[in-house]
C-alpha positions in Angstrom: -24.3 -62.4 -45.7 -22.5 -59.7 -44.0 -18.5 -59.6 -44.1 -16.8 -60.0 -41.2 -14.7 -57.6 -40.0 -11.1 -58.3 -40.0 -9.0 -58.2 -36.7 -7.0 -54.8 -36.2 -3.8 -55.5 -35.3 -1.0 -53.6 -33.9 1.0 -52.7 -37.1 -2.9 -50.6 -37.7 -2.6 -48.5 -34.8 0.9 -47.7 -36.1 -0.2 -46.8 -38.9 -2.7 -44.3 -37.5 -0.6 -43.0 -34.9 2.5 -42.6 -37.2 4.7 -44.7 -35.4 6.5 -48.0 -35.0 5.2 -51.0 -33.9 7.5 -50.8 -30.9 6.6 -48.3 -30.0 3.1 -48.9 -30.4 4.2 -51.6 -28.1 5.7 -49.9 -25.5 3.0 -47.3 -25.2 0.1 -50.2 -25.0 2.1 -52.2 -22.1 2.8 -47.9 -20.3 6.6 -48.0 -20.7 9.5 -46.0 -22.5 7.0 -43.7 -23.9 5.6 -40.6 -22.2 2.0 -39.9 -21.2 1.0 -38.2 -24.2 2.0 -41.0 -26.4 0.5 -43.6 -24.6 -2.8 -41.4 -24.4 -2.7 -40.9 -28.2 -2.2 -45.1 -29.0 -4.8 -46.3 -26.3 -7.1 -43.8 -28.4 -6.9 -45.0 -31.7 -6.1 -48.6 -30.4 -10.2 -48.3 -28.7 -11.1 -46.3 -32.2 -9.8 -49.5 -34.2 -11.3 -52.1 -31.9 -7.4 -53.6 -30.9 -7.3 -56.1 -28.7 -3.8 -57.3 -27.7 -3.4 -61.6 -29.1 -2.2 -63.0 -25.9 -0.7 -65.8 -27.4 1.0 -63.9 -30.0 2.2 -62.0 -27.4 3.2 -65.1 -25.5 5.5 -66.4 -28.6 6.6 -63.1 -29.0 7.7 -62.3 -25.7 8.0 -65.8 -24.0 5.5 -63.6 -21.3 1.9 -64.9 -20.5 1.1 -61.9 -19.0 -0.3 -63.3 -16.1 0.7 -63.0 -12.4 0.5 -66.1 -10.2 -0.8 -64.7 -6.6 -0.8 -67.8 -4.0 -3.6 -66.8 -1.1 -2.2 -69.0 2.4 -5.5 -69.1 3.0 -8.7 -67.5 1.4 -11.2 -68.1 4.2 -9.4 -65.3 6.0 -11.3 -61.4 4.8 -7.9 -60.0 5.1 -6.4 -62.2 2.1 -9.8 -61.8 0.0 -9.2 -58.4 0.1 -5.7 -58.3 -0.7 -6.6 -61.0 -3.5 -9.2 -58.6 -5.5 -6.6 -55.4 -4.6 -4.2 -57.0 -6.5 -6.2 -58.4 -9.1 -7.3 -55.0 -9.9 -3.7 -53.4 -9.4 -2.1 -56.3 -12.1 -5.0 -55.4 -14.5 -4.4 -51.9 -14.5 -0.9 -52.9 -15.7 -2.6 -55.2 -18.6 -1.6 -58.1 -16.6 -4.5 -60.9 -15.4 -4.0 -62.4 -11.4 -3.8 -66.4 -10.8 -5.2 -66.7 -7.7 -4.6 -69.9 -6.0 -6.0 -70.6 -2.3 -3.2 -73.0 -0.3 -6.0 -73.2 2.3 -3.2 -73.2 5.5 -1.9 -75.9 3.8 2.2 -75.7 3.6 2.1 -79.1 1.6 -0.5 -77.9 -0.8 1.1 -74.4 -1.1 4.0 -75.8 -1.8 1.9 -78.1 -4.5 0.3 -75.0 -5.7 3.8 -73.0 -6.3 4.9 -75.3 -8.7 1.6 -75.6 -10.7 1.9 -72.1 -11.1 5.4 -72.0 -12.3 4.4 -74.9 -14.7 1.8 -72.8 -15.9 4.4 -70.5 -17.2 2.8 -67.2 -15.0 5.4 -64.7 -15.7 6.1 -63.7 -11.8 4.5 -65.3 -8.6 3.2 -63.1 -5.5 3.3 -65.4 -2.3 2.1 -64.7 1.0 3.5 -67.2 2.5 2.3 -70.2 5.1 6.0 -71.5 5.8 8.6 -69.3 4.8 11.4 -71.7 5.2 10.5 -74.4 2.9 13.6 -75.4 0.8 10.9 -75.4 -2.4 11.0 -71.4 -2.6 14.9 -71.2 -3.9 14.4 -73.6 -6.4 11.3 -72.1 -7.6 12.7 -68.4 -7.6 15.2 -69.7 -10.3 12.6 -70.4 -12.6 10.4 -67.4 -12.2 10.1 -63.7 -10.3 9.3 -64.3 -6.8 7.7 -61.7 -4.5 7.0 -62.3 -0.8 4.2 -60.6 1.0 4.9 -60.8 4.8 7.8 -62.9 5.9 10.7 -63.8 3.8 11.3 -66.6 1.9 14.5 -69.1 2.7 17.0 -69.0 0.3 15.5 -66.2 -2.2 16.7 -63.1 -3.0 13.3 -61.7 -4.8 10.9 -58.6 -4.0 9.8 -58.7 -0.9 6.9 -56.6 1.3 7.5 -57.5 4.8 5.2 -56.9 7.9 7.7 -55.1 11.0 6.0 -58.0 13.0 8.4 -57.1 16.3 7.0 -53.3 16.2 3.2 -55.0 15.6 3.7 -57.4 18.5 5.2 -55.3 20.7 2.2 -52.6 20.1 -0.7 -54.8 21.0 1.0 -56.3 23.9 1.8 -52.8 25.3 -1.2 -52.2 24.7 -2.8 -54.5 26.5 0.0 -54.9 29.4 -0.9 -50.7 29.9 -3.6 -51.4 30.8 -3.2 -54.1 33.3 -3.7 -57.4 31.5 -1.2 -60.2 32.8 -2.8 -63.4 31.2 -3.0 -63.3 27.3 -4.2 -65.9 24.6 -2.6 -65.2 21.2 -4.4 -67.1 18.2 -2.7 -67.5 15.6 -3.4 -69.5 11.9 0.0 -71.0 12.1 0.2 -74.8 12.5 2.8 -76.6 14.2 4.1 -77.8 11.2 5.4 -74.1 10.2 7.0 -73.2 13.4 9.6 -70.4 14.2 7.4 -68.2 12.5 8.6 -64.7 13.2 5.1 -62.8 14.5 5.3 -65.9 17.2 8.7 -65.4 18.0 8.4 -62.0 19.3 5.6 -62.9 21.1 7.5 -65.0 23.1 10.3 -62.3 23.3 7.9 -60.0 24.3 6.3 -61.7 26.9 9.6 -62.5 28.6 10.2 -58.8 28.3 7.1 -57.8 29.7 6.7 -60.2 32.4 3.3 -61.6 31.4 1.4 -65.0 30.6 1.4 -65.4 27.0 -0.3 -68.6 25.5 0.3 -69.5 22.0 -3.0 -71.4 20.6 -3.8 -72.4 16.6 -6.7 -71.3 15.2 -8.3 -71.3 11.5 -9.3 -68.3 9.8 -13.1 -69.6 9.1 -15.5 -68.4 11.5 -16.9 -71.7 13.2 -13.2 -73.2 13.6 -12.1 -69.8 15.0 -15.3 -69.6 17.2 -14.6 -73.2 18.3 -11.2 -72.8 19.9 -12.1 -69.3 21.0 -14.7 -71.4 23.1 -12.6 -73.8 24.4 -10.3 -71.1 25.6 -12.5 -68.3 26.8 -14.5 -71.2 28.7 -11.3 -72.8 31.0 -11.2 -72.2 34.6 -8.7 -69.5 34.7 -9.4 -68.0 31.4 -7.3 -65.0 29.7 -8.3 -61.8 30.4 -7.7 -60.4 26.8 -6.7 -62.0 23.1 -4.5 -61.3 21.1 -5.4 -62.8 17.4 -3.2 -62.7 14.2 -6.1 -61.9 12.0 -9.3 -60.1 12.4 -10.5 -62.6 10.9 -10.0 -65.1 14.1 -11.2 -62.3 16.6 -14.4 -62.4 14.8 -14.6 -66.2 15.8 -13.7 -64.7 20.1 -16.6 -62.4 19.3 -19.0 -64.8 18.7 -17.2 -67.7 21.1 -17.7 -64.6 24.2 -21.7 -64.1 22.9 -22.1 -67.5 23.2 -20.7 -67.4 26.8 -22.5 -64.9 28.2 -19.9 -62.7 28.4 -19.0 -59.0 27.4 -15.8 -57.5 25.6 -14.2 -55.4 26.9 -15.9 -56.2 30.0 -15.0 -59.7 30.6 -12.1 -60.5 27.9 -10.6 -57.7 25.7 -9.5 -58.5 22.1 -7.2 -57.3 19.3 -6.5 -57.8 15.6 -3.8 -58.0 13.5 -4.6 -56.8 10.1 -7.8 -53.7 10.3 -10.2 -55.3 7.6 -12.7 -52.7 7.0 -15.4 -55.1 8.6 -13.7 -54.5 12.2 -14.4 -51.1 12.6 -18.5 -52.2 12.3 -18.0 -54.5 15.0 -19.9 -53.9 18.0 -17.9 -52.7 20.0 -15.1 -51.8 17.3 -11.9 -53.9 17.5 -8.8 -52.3 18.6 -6.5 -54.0 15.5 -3.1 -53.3 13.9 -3.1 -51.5 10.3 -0.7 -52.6 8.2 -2.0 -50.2 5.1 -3.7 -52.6 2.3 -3.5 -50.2 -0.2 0.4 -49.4 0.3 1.3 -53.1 0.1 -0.2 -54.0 -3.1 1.2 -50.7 -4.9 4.3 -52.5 -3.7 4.3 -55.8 -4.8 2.8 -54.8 -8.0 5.7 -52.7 -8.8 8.2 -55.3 -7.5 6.6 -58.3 -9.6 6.4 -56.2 -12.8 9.8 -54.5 -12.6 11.4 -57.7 -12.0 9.3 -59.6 -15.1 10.8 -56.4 -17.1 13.9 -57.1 -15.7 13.8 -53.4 -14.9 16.0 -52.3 -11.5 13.7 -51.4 -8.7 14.0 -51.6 -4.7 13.4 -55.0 -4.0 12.8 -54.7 -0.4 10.0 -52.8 1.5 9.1 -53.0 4.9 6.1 -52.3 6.5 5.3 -50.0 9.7 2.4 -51.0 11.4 0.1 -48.7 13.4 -2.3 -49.5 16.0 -5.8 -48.4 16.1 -7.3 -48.3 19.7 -11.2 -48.9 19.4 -13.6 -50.1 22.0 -12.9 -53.7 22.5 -10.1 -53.1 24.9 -10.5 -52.2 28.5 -8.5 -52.5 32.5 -9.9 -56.4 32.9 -12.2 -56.7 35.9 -11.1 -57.0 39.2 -11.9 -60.1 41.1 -14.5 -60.0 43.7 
């Protein structure tokens, strides 16, 4: 019967590499050790078949080495992608992702928040549904918080914010420039998280602008989304263009205007909020705000793990938004 081979541990890359365990450590996990180092113990680490014990490491360090990321909701493409970004972002740092899906849910992500901190994950990445629940300072006592979005009441963590007044204020000048009046804006936001502040400066907006700007809830998933896109595109005085806070909800006007009869840009124009790849496929293309995917998750990764290394970094970043004009805005058709 063959002999099984024993585990190699980290005291055996040591001793191949020459040095301490700690810094064996160090150069496994990328930190107090240069380049070269690291390159030379993830080498004879892969040579000797190491695998870092998690729960060793767990006692060791009191760390699980995982990262709670809570999704608001997961049926919007947006969030999927910024789910698997970070996954893959976290990994490359030896850390695993949690994801959670609150589902628009602020009772269940509020549920969800504390599971995760139960479950010991050594920071938690929120993009939050409501922002000023009184749950969040309690919760960033206990672990690292980092908000993606909107800040959260009461905590003084990492945040990545979206400059929501600048994104706002650049699709409704958009769409005021080019003679639209009467605007739907959907958003995902239920009347149970209100004050929100993308929704606020619509309001302030529109009172700026002199326009008539109706706030209307909408689900990320594509038949909800299509179903109050109906119900709006199909009133008697219907908007001439919407606004949506995901391009995940103008897919739902897309298919509500098909359904209708009617033509974008033609007969309704329509903007996103968040340029998921899949928009710019669209027939026509939707005009949508960019708020750079790639840039956010670079940031929150760094602020989660420098704060679970207790490590000083910025802990505030906000993100400029830039619009990208495509074909499903036009003038709106004069009456007859």
């Amino acid at each position: 019967m063959p002999q099984q081979r024993k585990r190699a541990t980290i005291r055996h890359v040591a001793e191949a590499t020459g040095l301490s365990t700690a810094a064996v450590s160090y150069a496994l996990r990328g930190l107090q050790t240069s380049e070269e180092t690291q390159r030379r113990v993830r080498e004879a680490a892969a040579e000797l078949g190491y695998e870092a014990d998690p729960i060793a490491r767990a006692l060791a360090s009191g760390r699980t080495g995982t990262v709670g990321l809570l999704c608001g909701s997961l049926e919007d493409l947006w969030q999927q992608s910024l789910a698997v970004a970070m996954g893959r972002e976290l990994l490359g740092q030896d850390r695993y992702a949690l994801i959670l899906d609150a589902a628009g849910d602020p009772a269940r992500e509020a549920i969800l928040a504390r599971q995760l901190r139960d479950q010991r994950v050594d920071a938690l990445v929120v993009q939050p549904i409501d922002p000023s629940a009184p749950d969040w300072a309690e919760l960033a006592g206990a672990l690292p918080i980092v908000s993606i979005g909107d800040p959260l009441n009461g905590v003084r963590g990492g945040e990545v914010l979206f400059d929501n007044r600048t994104g706002v204020t650049l699709a409704l000048e958009h769409l005021t420039g080019m003679g639209h009046r009467r605007i739907a804006v959907l958003t995902p936001n239920r009347p149970s998280t209100p004050d929100r502040p993308a929704e606020l400066h619509v309001g302030i907006e529109a009172a700026r602008l002199g326009i008539d700007v109706r706030l209307v809830t909408s689900p990320h998933a594509l038949g909800g989304a299509t179903a109050v896109a109906t119900e709006v595109l199909a009133e008697d005085n219907p908007p001439t263009a919407v606004f949506c806070f995901a391009d995940s909800i103008a897919y739902g006007v897309y298919a509500a205007a098909r359904a209708l009869g009617l033509t974008i840009p033609a007969d309704v124009s329509v903007v996103g909020y968040d340029s998921h790849p899949m928009s710019a496929l669209l027939e026509p293309a939707l005009t949508t705000v960019d708020w750079d995917l790639d840039g956010i998750v670079r940031q929150a990764t760094a602020l989660a793990v420098a704060q679970i290394e207790n490590r000083s970094h910025r802990r505030r970043f906000v993100r400029a938004p830039r619009l990208w004009v495509r074909d499903s805005t036009a003038p709106p058709r004069q009456p007859r």
